[in-house]
C-alpha positions as CSV (number, residue, x, y, z in Angstrom):
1,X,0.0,0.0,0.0
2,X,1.8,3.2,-1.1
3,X,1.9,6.6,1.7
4,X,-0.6,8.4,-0.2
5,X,-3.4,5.5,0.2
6,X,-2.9,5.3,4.1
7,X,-5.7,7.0,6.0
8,X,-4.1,9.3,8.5
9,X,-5.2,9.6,12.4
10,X,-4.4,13.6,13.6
11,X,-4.4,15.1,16.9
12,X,-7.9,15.8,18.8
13,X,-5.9,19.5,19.3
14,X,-5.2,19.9,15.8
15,X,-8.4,19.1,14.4
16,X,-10.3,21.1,17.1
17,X,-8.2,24.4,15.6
18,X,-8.8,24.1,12.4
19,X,-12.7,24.3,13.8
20,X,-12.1,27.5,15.7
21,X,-10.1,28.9,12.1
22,X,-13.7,28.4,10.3
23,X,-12.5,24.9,8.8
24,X,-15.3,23.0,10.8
25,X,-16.0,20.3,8.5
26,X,-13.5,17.6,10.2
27,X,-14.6,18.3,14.0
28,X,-18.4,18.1,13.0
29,X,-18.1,14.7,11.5
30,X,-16.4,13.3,13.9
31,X,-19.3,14.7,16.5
32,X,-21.9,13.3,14.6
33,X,-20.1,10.1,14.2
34,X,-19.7,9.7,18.0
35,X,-23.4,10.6,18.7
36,X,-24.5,8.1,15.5
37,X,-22.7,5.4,17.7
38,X,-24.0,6.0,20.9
39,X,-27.8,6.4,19.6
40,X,-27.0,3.2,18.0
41,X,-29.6,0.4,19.6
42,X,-27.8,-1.6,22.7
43,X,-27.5,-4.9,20.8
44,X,-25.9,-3.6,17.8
45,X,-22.4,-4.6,17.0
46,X,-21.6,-0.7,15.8
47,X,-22.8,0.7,19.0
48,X,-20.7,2.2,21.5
49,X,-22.8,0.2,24.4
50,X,-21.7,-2.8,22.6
51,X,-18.1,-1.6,22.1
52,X,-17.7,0.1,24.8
53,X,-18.6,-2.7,27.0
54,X,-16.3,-5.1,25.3
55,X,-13.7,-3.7,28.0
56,X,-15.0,-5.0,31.4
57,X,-18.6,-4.6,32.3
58,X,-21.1,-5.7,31.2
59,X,-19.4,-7.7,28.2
60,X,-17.2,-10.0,30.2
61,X,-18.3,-13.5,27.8
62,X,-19.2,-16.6,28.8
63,X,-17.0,-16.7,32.0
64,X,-18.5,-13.5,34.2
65,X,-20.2,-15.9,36.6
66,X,-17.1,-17.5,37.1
67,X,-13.8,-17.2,39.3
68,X,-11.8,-18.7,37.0
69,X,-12.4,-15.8,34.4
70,X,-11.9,-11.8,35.3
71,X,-13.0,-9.0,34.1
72,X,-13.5,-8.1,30.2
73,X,-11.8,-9.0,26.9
74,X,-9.2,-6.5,27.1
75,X,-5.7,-7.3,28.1
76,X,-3.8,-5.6,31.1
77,X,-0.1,-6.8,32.5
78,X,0.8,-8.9,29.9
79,X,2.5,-8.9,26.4
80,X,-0.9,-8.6,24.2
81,X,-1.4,-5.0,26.1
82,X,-0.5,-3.1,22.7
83,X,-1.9,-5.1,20.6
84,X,-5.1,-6.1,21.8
85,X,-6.0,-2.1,22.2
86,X,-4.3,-1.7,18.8
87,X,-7.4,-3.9,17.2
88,X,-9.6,-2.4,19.9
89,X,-9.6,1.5,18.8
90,X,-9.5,0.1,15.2
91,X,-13.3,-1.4,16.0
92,X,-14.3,1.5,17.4
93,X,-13.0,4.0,14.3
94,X,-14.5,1.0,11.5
95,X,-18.0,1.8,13.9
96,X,-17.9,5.8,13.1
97,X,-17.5,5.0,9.8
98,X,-20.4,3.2,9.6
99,X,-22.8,6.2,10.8
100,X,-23.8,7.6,7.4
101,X,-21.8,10.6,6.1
102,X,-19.4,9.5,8.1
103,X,-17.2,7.1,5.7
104,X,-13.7,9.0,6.3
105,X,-14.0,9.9,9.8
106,X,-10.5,8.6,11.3
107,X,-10.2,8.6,15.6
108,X,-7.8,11.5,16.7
109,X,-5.4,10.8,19.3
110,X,-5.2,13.1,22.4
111,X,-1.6,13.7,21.7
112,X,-0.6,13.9,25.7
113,X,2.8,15.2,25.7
114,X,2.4,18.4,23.3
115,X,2.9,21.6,24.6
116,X,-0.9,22.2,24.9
117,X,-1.9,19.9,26.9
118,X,1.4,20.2,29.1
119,X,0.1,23.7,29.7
120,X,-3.6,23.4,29.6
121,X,-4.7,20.1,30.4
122,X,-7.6,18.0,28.2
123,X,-8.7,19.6,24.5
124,X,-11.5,21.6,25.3
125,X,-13.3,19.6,22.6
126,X,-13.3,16.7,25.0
127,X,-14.8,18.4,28.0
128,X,-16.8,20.7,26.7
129,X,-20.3,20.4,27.7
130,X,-21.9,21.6,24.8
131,X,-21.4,21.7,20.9
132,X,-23.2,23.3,17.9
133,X,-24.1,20.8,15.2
134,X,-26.3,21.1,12.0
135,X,-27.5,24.2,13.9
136,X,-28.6,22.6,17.1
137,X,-26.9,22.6,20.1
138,X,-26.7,19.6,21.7
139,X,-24.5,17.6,24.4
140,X,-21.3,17.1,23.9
141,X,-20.6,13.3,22.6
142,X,-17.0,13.2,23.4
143,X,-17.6,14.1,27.5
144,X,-19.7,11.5,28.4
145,X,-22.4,8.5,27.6
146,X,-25.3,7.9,29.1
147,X,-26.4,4.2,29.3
148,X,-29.0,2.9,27.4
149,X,-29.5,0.2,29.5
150,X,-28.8,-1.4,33.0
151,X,-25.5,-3.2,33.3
152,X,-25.7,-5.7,36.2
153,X,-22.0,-6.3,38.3
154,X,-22.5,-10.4,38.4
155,X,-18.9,-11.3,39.5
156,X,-18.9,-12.9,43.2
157,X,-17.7,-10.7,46.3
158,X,-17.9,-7.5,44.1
159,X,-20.8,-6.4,45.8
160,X,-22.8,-4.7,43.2
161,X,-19.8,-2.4,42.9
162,X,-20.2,-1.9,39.2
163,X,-24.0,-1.9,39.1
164,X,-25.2,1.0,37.2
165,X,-28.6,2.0,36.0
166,X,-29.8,2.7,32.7
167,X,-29.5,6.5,32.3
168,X,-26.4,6.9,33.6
169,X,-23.8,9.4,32.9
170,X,-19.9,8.6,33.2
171,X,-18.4,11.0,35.1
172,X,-14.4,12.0,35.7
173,X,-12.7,13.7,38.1
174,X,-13.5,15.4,40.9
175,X,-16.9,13.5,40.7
176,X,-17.4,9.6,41.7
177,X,-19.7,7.2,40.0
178,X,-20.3,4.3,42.2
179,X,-24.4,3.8,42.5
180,X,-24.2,-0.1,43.1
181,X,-25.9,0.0,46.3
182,X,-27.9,2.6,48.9
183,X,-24.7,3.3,50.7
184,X,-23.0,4.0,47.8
185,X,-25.5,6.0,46.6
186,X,-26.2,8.1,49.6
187,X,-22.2,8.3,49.8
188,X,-22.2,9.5,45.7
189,X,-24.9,12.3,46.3
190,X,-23.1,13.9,48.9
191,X,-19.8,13.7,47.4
192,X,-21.3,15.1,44.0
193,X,-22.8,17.6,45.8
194,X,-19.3,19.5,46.7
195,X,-19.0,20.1,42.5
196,X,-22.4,21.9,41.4
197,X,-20.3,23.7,38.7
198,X,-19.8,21.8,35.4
199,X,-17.5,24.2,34.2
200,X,-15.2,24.2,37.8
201,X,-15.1,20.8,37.6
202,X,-13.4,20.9,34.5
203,X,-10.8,23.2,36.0
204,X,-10.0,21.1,39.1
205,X,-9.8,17.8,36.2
206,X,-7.1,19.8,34.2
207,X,-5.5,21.1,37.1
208,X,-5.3,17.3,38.4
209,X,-3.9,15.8,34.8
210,X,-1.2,19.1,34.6
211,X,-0.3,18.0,37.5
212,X,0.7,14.1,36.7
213,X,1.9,15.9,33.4
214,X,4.0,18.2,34.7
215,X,6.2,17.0,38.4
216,X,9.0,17.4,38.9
217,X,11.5,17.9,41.8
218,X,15.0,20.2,42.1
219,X,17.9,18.6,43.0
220,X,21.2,20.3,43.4
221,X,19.7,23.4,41.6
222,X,18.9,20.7,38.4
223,X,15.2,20.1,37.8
224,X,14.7,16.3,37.4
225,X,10.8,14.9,35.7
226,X,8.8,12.8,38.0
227,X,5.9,13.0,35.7
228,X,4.6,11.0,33.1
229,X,5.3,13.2,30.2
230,X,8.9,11.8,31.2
231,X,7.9,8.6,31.6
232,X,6.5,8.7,27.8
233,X,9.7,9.3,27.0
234,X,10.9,6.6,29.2
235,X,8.9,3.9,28.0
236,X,10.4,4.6,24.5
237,X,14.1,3.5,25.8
238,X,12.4,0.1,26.7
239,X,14.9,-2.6,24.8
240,X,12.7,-5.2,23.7
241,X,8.8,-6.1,22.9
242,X,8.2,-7.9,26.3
243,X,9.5,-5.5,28.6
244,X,7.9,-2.2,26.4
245,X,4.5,-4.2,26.1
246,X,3.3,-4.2,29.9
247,X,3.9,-3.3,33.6
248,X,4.4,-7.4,34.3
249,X,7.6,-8.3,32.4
250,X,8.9,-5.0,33.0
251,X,8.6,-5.6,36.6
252,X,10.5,-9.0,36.3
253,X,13.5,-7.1,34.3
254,X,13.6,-4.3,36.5
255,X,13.7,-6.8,40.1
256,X,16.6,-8.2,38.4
257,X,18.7,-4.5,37.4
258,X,22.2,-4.7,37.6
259,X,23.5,-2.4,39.8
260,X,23.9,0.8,37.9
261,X,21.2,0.1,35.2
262,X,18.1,2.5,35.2
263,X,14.8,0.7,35.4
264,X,12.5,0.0,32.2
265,X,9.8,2.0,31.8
266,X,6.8,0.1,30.4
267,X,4.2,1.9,27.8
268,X,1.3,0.3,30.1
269,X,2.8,2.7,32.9
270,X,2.5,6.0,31.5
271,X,-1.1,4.4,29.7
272,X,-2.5,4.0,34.0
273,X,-1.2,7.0,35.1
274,X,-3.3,8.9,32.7
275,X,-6.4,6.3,33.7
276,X,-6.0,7.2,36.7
277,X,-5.7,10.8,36.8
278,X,-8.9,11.5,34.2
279,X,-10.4,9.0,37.0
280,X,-10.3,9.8,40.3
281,X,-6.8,9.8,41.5
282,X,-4.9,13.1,42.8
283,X,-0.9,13.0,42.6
284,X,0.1,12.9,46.1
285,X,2.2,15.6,46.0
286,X,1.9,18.5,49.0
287,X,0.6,21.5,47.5
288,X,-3.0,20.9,47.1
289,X,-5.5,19.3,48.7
290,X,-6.6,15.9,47.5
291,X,-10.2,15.1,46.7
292,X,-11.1,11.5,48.5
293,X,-14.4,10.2,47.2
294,X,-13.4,10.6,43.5
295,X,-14.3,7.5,41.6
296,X,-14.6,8.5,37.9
297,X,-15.4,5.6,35.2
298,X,-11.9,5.7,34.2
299,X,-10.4,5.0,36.8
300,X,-11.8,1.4,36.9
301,X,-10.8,-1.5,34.1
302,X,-14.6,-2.5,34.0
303,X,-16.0,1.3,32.8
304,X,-12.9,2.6,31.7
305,X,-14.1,2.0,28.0
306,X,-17.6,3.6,28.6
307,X,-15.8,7.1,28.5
308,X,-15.1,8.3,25.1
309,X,-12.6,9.9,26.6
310,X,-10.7,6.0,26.8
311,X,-10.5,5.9,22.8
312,X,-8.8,9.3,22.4
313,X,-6.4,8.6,24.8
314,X,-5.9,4.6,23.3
315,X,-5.0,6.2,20.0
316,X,-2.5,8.2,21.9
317,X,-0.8,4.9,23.4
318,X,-1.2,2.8,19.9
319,X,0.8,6.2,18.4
320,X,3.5,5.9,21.2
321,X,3.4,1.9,20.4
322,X,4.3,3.0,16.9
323,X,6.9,5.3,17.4
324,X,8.5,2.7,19.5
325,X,8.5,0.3,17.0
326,X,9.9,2.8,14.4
327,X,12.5,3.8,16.8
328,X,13.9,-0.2,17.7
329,X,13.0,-1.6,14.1
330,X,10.4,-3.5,15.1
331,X,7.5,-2.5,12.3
332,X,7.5,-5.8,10.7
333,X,7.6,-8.0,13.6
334,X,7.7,-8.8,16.8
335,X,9.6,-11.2,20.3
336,X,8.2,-12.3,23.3
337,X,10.0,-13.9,25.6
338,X,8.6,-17.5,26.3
339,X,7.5,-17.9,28.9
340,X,8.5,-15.1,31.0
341,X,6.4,-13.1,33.8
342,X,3.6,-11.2,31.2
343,X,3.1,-14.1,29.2
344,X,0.7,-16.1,31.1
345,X,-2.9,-15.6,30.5
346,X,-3.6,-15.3,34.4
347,X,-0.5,-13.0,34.6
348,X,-1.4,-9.7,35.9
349,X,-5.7,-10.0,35.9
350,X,-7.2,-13.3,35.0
351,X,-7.8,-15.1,31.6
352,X,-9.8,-12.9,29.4
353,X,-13.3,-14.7,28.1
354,X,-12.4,-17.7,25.9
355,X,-9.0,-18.2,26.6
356,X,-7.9,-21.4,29.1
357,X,-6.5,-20.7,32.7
358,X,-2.8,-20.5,32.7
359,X,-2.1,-20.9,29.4
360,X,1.0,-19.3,27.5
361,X,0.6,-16.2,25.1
362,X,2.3,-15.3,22.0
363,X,1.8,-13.4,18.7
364,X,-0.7,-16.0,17.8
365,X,-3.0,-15.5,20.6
366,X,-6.5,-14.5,19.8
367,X,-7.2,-11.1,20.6
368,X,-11.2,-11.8,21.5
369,X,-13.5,-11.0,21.2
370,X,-12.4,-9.5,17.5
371,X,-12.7,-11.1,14.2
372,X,-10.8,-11.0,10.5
373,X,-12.3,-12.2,8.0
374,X,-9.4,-14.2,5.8
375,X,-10.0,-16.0,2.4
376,X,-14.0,-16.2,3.1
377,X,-13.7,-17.6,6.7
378,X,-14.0,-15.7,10.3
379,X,-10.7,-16.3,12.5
380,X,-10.3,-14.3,15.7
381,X,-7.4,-11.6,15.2
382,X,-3.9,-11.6,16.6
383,X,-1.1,-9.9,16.9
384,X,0.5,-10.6,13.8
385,X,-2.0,-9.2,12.0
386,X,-1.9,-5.7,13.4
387,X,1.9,-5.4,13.8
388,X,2.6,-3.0,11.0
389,X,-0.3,-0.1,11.0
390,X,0.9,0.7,7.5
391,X,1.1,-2.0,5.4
392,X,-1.4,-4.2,7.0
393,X,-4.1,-1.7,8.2
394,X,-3.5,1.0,5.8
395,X,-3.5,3.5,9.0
396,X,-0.8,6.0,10.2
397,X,-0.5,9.0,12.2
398,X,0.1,12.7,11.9
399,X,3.3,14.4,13.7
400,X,2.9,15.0,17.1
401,X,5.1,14.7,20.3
402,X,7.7,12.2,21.0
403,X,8.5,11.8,17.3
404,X,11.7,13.6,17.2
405,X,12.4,10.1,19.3
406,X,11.6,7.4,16.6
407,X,15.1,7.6,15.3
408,X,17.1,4.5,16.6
409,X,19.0,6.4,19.4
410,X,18.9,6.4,22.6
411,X,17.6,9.8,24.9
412,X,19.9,11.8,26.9
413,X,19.7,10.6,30.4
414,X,17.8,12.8,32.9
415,X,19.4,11.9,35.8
416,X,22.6,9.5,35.2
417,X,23.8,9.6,38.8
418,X,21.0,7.8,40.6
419,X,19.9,5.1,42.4
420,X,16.7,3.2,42.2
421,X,14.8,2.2,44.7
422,X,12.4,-1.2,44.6
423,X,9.6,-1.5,46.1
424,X,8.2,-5.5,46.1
425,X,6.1,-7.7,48.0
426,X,2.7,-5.3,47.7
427,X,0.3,-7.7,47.7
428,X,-2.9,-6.0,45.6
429,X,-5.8,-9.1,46.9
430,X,-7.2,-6.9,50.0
431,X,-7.0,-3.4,48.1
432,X,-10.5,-2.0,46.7
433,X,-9.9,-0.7,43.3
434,X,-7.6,1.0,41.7
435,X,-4.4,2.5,43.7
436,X,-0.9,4.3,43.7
437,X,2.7,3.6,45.0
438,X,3.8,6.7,45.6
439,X,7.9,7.5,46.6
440,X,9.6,10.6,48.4
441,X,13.0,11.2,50.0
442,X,14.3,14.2,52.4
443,X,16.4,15.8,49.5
444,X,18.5,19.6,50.5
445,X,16.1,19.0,54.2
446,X,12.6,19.1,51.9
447,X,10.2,16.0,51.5
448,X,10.1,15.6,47.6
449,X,7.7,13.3,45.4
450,X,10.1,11.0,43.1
451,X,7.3,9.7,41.4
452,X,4.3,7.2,41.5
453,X,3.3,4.3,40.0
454,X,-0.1,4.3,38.9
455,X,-1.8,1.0,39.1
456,X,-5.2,0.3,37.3
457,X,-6.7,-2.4,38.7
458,X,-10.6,-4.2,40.2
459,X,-12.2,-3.3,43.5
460,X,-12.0,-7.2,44.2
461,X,-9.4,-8.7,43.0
462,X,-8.9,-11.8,45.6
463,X,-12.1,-13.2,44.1
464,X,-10.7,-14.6,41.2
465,X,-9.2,-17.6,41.8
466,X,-6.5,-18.2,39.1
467,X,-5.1,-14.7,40.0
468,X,-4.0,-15.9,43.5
469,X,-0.4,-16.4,42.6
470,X,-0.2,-13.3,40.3
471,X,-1.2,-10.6,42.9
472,X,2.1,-9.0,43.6
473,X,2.7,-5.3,42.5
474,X,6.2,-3.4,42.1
475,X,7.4,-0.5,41.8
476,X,10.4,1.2,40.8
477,X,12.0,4.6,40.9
478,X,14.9,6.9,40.9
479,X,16.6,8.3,43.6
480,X,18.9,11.4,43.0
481,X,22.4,10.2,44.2
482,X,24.1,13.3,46.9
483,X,26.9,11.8,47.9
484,X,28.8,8.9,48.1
485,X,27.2,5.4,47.9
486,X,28.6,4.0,50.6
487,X,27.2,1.2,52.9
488,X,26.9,4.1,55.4
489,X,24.9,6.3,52.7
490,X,22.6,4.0,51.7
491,X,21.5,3.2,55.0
492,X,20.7,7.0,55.2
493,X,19.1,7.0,52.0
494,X,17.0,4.3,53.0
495,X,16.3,6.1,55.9
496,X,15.2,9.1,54.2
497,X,13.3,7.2,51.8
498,X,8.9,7.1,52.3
499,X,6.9,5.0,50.6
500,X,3.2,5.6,50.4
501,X,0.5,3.9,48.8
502,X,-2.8,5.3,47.8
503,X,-6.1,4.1,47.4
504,X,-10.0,4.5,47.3
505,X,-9.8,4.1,51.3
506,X,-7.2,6.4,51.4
507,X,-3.4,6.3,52.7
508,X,-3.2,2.0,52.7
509,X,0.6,1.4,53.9
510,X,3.7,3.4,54.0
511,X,7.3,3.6,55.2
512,X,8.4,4.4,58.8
513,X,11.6,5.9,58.9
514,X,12.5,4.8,62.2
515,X,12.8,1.4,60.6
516,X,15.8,0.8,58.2
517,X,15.5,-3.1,57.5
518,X,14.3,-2.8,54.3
519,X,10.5,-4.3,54.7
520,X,9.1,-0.6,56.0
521,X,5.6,-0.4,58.0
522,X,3.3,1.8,58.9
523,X,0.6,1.6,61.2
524,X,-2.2,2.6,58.6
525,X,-5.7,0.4,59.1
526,X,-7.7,0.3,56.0
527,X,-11.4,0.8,56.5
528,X,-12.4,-2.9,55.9
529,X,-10.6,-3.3,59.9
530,X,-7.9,-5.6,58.2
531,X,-3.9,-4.8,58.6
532,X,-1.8,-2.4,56.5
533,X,-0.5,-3.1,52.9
534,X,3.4,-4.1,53.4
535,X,5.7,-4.3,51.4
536,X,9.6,-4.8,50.9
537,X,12.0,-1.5,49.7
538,X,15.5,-1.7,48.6
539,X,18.1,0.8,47.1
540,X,20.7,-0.4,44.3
């Protein structure tokens, strides 16, 4: 397929300034594509309910009443991650071209790391309450969906979490969206209640995501990124498929650094910090006030792809995935690892629908619940078929941020004289949804935030049986090295060194300093009665 056949994905920012120069044609369709979609009747395989649900709730397949299966079809912690969303946002954008006059809409990516939206926050397009279209005004399609129908939470020891009625609106932060039961209900209201303002909110949501955008600590009069605009950049150093593809395997290669390596950075990272902070999650740093109660739909795997929201930013990660490849050769294929930690189907979250309990993946692995249709016969995808975007889907994408990177070299180190510290043994079974590990250190006599790991995750995750011995969660990060790395120094780096994770319940666990063994405590009680999170912390 030659360049000028390949049908061209541009940024949401882009396209939305073109509208505001009087070039509204682009914008427009793609508004009345998305609203096509979602008027779309429940049961029809174009519909965003349909779609939408394919994620978590309420598609979850033929497993949902089962322990042995959890959550949706979609793939989290393991080495389908990129692929399996890569097929995903190509559904949804084959679905707006269905809607009539709607044949050449392509889905934009919310192009996360350009100057824009390091400085503003969300295109406006995408939180906007309102838009004009064929001279009406109606709601927004790209803010929110409204549920044409109940979706029912069937999975054991959930509690009706997930329940959600028909008419329901997805919300994002500051607001929470948990109606699954009286209490939760009573508890939603009254939390809601604080943010009357639609157009407020929308501040304190931008001011939340510059804030993951934009951290960053000084160090010796040098300003060093904590944020996830660096960890974008990070993720693109990544050295192979395995470790680049998900949080899992790059846990397993980081636990393993040689001293004086810097840890791997894995594209799923970045992809949950961004969940996580459209969501419900503040960055616990110390100059703002956090928001407790916020539980925005995505924020959790099982409504996270009932936001449209979820597909802007998807194209955003499948661009990143691209560059990636462009930048380590790796557009005509693909290696996994065999074998290794992100390569189990249970590895991370449970077997999707119609795959077997601990079974191994590769690039042959059906991404369900999607279909090819190949010589006159159906066949589930896989990867293979989606590895080049070019030549195989006749799909590529604009310029935007973090190409200057795709060139096969590698960035300039940040910080070059650090350490890193490892945090293990967090144990994720007893934590109610999703959470953050969250590290600081006493650096020039201030408290500073190194960074956090943002992990998207279930409210009940010790439910599902074949997850029982995949339930560990790491963390790694960077600490600045001031002075000499003696045996003596690290001990006082250790010392100086807090963990702290974050969840819906609030502070789970952390690190007392008065304790230097390297398995820090703190006496933090979670609201369930039961025991802190522990966890194990080393420097290297």
């Amino acid at each position: 397929m030659s360049v000028t056949q390949l049908k061209v994905r541009k940024s949401i920012s882009v396209i939305q300034r073109d509208y505001e120069n009087g070039n509204k044609k682009e914008l427009e369709d793609l508004m009345r594509a998305w609203k096509g979609i979602k008027e779309l009747p429940a049961d029809d395989p174009h519909s965003f309910f349909k779609l939408g649900g394919f994620h978590g709730e309420p598609f979850r397949g033929a497993g949902w009443g089962s322990s042995a299966y959890w959550g949706g079809y979609c793939n989290h912690g393991n080495v389908l991650f990129p692929t399996w969303h890569r097929i995903y946002i190509l559904k949804i954008e084959e679905a707006l071209q269905s809607i009539k006059g709607c044949e050449t809409v392509m889905l934009p990516y919310w192009d996360e790391t350009d100057e824009e939206s390091l400085q503003k926050g969300i295109p406006s397009c995408l939180t906007d309450e309102f838009f004009e279209l064929d001279g009406k005004k109606i709601a927004n399609p790209l803010r929110s969906f409204v549920f044409p129908k109940n979706i029912v939470d069937n999975v054991q020891g959930d509690n009706n979490l997930y329940n959600k009625p028909k008419g329901y609106e997805t919300v994002r932060y500051p607001l929470s969206g948990l109606v699954g039961s009286d209490e939760d209900r009573k508890n939603t209201a009254k939390h809601n209640a604080q943010f009357p303002d639609y157009n407020n909110n929308v501040k304190i949501l931008n001011n939340n995501i510059l804030n993951w955008l934009n951290s960053y600590i000084i160090v010796k009069k040098k300003k060093i990124e904590t944020n996830v605009n660096q960890k974008f950049k990070d993720c693109l150093e990544a050295p192979n498929y395995t470790v680049f593809s998900n949080t899992t395997s790059a846990s397993e290669w980081n636990i393993n650094l040689e001293e004086g390596s810097l840890p791997v950075v894995s594209l799923e990272s970045p992809h949950n910090s961004i969940h996580l902070a459209v969501g419900g999650c503040d960055l616990p740093t110390y100059d703002r006030s956090p928001i407790p109660g916020a539980n925005g739909d995505m924020g959790e795997n099982d409504t996270a792809g009932l936001d449209p929201i979820f597909y802007f930013h998807h194209c955003n990660i499948d661009r990143v995935f691209w560059i990636w490849q462009k930048k380590h050769g790796f557009t005509d294929h693909l290696e996994i690892f065999p074998e290794y930690p992100g390569t189990n189907t249970v590895d991370n979250q449970g077997p999707t629908p119609g795959m077997a309990p601990n079974s191994w993946l590769d690039l042959e692995s059906p991404l369900n619940p999607f279909k090819i249709t190949e010589k006159g016969k159906e066949r589930p995808y896989n990867s293979l078929d989606c590895i080049n975007i070019e030549k195989q889907l006749g799909i590529t994408y604009s310029k935007g941020s973090l190409d200057q990177f795709s060139e096969a070299k590698l960035l300039k180190a940040e910080n070059e004289d650090a350490k890193v510290i490892k945090v293990s043994r967090i144990n994720k079974a007893p934590i109610r949804g999703s959470f953050m590990i969250s590290a600081f250190a006493t650096i020039e006599g201030k408290k500073q935030h190194l960074g956090t790991e943002a992990v998207l995750s279930r409210w009940n995750s010790q439910y599902c049986a074949n997850c029982q011995t995949h339930l560990e969660v790491k963390a790694f990060f960077k600490l600045p090295v001031l002075e000499e790395t003696s045996k003596d120094a690290l001990k006082a780096s250790l010392n100086s060194v807090e963990i702290e994770i974050h969840g819906r319940d609030g502070v789970l666990g952390g690190s007392d300093n008065e304790n230097n063994d390297g398995n820090l405590k703190k006496a933090a009680v979670l609201k369930s009665g039961k025991p802190p999170i522990t966890f194990h912390v080393e420097i290297v």
